[in-house]
N, C-alpha and C positions, 0 to 999 in steps of 0.2 A: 055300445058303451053306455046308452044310457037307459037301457035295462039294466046293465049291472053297479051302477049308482043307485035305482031306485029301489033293487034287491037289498044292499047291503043299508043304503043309506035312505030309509023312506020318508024319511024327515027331512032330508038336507045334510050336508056334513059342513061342521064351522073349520073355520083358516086353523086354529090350534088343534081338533083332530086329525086333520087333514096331514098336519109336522107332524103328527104322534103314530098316523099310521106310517108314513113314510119311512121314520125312525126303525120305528119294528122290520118295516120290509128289508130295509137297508142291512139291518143287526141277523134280518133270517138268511136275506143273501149271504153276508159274510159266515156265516155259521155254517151252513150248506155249502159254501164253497170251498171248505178243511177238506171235503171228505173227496171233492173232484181232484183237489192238488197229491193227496194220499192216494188216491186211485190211480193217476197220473204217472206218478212218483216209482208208486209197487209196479206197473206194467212196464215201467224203462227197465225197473233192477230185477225183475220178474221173482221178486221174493215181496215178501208184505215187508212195508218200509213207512216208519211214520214220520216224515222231515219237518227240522224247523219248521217250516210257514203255518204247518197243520197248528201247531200250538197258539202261535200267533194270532190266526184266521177264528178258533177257537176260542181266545182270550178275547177279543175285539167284537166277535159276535158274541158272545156271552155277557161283556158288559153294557153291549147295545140294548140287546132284547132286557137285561136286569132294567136296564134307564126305563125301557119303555113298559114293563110289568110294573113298577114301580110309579111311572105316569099311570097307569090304569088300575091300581091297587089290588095287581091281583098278588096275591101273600103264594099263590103253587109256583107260580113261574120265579115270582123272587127266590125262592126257595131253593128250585132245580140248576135257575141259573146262576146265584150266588155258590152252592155247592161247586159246580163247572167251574166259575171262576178263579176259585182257590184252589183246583185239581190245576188248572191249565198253566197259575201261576206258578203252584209249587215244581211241575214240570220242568219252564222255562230255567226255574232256579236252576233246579239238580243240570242241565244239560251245561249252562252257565258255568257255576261250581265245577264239573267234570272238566270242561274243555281251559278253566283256569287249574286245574290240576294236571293235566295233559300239555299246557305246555309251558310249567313249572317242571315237570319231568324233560324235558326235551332242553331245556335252558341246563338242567345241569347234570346234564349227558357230555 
């Protein structure tokens, strides 16, 4: 372990990088973790299946990793994951929107 502290960190790492890395790992797990529950998901229904959580898990790591590109001023990552963001959100809308239209039909059936 403490070769791979003094690879990444040959200086030392302070208390506030130390939250800022953890942030990112945190925001990369949940972003990486869309794609095990959509894998999950398609092997039960043996068809490709994208379920709620995926957008969720998506939107949650996408505004993680934005906090922490944004703690580290990098303007590409803000960028791809500000884009993400607003794809994941406008997503959740429409499925939203559909399933309030869906059982606005079934009430006056």
């Amino acid at each position: 372990m403490d070769f791979i502290s003094t690879w990444f960190f040959p200086g030392g790492i302070e208390t506030n990088e130390a939250i800022l890395l953890l942030v990112g790992f945190i925001g990369q797990g949940l972003f990486s973790a869309r794609f095990l529950i959509q894998w999950v998901v398609s092997e039960k229904k043996k068809e490709s299946v994208i379920p709620l959580p995926f957008w969720y898990f998506s939107l949650l790591g996408g505004l993680t990793l934005f906090i922490y590109a944004f703690s580290k001023k990098d303007p590409v990552i803000m960028l791809g994951q500000g884009t993400g963001i607003f794809i994941y959100s406008r997503n959740l809308y429409l499925i939203y929107k559909k399933r309030q239209r869906d059982n606005a039909d079934q009430v006056s059936m």
